[in-house]
PADO-178824 format. One record per residue (C-alpha): residue in three letters; x negated, y, z. Coordinates in steps of 0.05 Angstrom, whole numbers, padded with zeros to 5 digits, always signed. Example, Ala and Ser with C-alpha at 12.3 -4.5 7.8 and 13.67 -1.06 7.14 Angstrom:
2
Ala-00246-00090+00156
Ser-00273-00021+00143
END
This chain:
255
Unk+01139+00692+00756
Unk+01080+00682+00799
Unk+01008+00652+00776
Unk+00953+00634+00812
Unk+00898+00683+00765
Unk+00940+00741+00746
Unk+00976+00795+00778
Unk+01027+00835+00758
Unk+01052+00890+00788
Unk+01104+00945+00776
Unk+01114+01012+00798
Unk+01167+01046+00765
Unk+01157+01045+00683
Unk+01090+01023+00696
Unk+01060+00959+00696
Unk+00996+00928+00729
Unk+00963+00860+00704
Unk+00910+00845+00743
Unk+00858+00786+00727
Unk+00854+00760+00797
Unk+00797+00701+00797
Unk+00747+00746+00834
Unk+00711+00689+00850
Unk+00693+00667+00776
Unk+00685+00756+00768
Unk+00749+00749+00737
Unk+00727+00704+00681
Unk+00780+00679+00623
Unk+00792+00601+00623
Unk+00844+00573+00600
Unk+00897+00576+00661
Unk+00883+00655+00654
Unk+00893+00664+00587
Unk+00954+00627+00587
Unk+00986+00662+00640
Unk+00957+00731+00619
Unk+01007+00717+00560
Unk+01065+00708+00611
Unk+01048+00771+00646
Unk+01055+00803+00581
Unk+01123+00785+00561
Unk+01153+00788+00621
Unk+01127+00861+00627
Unk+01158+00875+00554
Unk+01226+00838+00584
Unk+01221+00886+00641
Unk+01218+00952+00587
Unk+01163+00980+00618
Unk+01132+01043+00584
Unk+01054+01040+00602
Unk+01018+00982+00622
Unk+00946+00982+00660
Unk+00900+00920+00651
Unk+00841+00910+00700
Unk+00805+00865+00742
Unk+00809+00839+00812
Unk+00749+00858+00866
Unk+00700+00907+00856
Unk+00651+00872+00816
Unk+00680+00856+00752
Unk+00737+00883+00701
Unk+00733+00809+00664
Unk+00655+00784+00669
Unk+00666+00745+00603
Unk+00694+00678+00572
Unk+00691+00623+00624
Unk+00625+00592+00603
Unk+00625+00533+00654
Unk+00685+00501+00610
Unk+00660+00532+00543
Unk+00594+00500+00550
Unk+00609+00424+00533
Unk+00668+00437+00470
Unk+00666+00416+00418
Unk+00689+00447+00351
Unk+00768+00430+00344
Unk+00754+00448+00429
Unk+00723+00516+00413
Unk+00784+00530+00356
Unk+00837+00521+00400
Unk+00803+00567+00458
Unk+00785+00621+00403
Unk+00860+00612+00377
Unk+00890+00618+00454
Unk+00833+00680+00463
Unk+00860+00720+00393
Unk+00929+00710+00412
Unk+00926+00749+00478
Unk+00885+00798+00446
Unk+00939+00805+00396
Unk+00991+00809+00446
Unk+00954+00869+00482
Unk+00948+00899+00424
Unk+01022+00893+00394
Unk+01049+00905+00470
Unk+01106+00947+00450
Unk+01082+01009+00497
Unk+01009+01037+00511
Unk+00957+00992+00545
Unk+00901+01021+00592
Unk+00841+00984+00605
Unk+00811+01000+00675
Unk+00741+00980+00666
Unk+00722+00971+00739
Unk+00654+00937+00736
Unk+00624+00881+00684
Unk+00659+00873+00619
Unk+00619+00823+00577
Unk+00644+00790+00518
Unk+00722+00761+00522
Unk+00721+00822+00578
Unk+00704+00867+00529
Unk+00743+00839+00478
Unk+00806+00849+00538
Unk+00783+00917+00543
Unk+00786+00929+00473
Unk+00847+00901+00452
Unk+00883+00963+00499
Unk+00902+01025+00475
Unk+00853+01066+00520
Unk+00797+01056+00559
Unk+00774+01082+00624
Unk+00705+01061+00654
Unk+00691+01067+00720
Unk+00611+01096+00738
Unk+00560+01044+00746
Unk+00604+00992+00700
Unk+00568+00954+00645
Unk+00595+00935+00585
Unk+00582+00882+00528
Unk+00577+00828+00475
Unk+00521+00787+00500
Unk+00547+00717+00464
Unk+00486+00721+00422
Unk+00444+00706+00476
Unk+00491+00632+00490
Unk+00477+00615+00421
Unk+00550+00641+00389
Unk+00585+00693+00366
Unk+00639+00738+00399
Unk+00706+00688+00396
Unk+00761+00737+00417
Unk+00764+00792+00369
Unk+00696+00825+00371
Unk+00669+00824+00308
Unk+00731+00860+00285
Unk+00742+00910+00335
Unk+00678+00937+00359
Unk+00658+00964+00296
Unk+00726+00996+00289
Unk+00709+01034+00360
Unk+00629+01053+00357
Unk+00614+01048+00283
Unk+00589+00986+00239
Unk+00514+01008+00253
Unk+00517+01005+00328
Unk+00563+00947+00332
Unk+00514+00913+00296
Unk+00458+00932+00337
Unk+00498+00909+00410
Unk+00524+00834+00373
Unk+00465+00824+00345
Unk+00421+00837+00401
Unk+00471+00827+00466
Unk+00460+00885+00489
Unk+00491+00910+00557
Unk+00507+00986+00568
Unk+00528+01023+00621
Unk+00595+01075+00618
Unk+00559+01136+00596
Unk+00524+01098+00539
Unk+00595+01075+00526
Unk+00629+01140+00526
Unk+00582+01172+00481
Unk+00591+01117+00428
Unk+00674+01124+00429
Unk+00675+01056+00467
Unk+00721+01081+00528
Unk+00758+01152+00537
Unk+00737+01162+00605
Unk+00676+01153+00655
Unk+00712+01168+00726
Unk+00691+01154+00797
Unk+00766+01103+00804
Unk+00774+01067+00746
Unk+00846+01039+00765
Unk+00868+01106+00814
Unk+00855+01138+00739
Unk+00887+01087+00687
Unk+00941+01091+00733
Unk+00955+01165+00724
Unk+00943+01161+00655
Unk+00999+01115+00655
Unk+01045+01144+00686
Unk+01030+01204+00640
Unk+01041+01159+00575
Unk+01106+01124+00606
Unk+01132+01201+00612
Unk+01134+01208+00542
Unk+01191+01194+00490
Unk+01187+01112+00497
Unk+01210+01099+00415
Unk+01156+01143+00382
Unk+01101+01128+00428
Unk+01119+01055+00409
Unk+01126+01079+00342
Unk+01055+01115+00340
Unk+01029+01051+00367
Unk+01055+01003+00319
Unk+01026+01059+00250
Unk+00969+01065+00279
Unk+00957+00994+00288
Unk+00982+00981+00219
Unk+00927+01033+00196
Unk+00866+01008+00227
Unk+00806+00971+00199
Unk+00810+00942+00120
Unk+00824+00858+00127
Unk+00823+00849+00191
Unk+00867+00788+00188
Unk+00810+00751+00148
Unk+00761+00784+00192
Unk+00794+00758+00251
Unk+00804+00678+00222
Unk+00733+00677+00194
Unk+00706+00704+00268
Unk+00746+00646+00292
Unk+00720+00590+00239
Unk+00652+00618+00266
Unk+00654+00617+00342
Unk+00686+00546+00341
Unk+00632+00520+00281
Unk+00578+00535+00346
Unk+00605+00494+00379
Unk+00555+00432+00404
Unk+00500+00466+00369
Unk+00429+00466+00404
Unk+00433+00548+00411
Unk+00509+00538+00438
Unk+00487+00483+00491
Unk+00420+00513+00509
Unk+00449+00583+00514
Unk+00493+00568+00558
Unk+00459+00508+00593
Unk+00407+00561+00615
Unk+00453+00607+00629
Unk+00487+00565+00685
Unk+00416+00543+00708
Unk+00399+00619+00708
Unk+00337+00614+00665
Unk+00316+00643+00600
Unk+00342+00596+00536
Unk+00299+00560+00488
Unk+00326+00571+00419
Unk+00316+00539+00356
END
């Protein structure tokens, strides 16, 4: 299968998705999302044993949520984009084999949330990473809330939700948010997939699936309320004003 927005590559047991809208710095609409979850099962149809997930051009890993269609939903809108967000997120995450995340530039917000949703994470220097959806007037929509404090710590996820905060790589690696800090983000994933595909394919897979099982408390109820709450934004003054400014490039006027 072929898409217009996503890549995918394969070079021997490993596979390469590649958010190709390099234009946009890779940013998740719809059309991506959707085929994003193509790419994924037809990598699991294809067996593959370690699969890299990174971001077109040199700019950008995934800059973010596509805020030029976000910007006029509505509620039941901003629902069914959170819904379509989670489930890709979920389908990284239950990817029957190890998932890399080559952070080669920006990774705001649904980037971030990409990035998070993989296995491992390798940053390349000079990248910046975030959840700035405070500063549009909403919450993180894609899995956030739920996994960044599972990552960094509840005290210092709170502190980069609640203020938007972007950091760069080092910050990152010092706080548990990626593995790596490395001059070639993908050259690097890359090898570290190949070294993961190397290795006995039914217990890595079954690793995955108990650690998976082990982490975080509710994070099913976490994960529908953070849902309820990105789409309740939705047509808010902060929501349009945040990102109404934000497409002007000015600073927002809150409430």
């Amino acid at each position: 299968m072929t898409w217009e927005t996503v890549d995918l590559t394969h070079d021997e047991a490993v596979a390469t998705l590649t958010v190709d809208r390099p234009e946009a710095l890779n940013s998740l609409n719809v059309e991506t999302l959707e085929a994003i979850e193509e790419a994924l099962e037809e990598a699991e149809r294809e067996s593959v044993r370690a699969l890299v997930v990174t971001g077109a051009g040199e700019k950008a890993f995934v800059a973010g949520a596509d805020i030029s269609y976000m910007a006029e939903l509505g509620s039941q809108e901003a629902q069914e984009y959170a819904e379509l967000g989670h489930g890709v997120m979920d389908a990284i995450e239950a990817f029957p084999a190890p998932a890399v995340a080559a952070i080669n530039g920006y990774a705001f917000g649904g980037g971030l949330e990409l990035a998070m949703a993989c296995d491992l994470r390798v940053a390349e220097e000079g990248a910046l990473v975030g959840q700035p959806e405070i500063d549009l007037g909403v919450v993180p929509g894609f899995g956030g809330t739920q996994r960044l404090p599972e990552l960094v710590g509840d005290e210092y996820a709170r502190r980069l939700i609640y203020t938007g905060e972007r950091i760069d790589a080092e910050t990152a690696h010092e706080h548990g948010l990626v593995g790596e800090v490395v001059e070639d983000a993908k050259s690097r994933a890359s090898e570290l997939a190949g070294e993961l595909a190397s290795q006995p394919a039914f217990a890595l897979r079954a690793a995955k699936e108990a650690i998976n099982r082990s982490a975080g408390g509710d994070r099913e109820g976490g994960l529908a309320f953070e849902r309820r709450a990105f789409a309740g934004l939705a047509g808010s003054h902060d929501q349009r004003e945040g990102m109404a400014a934000f497409l002007e490039d000015r600073e927002p006027e809150f409430e």
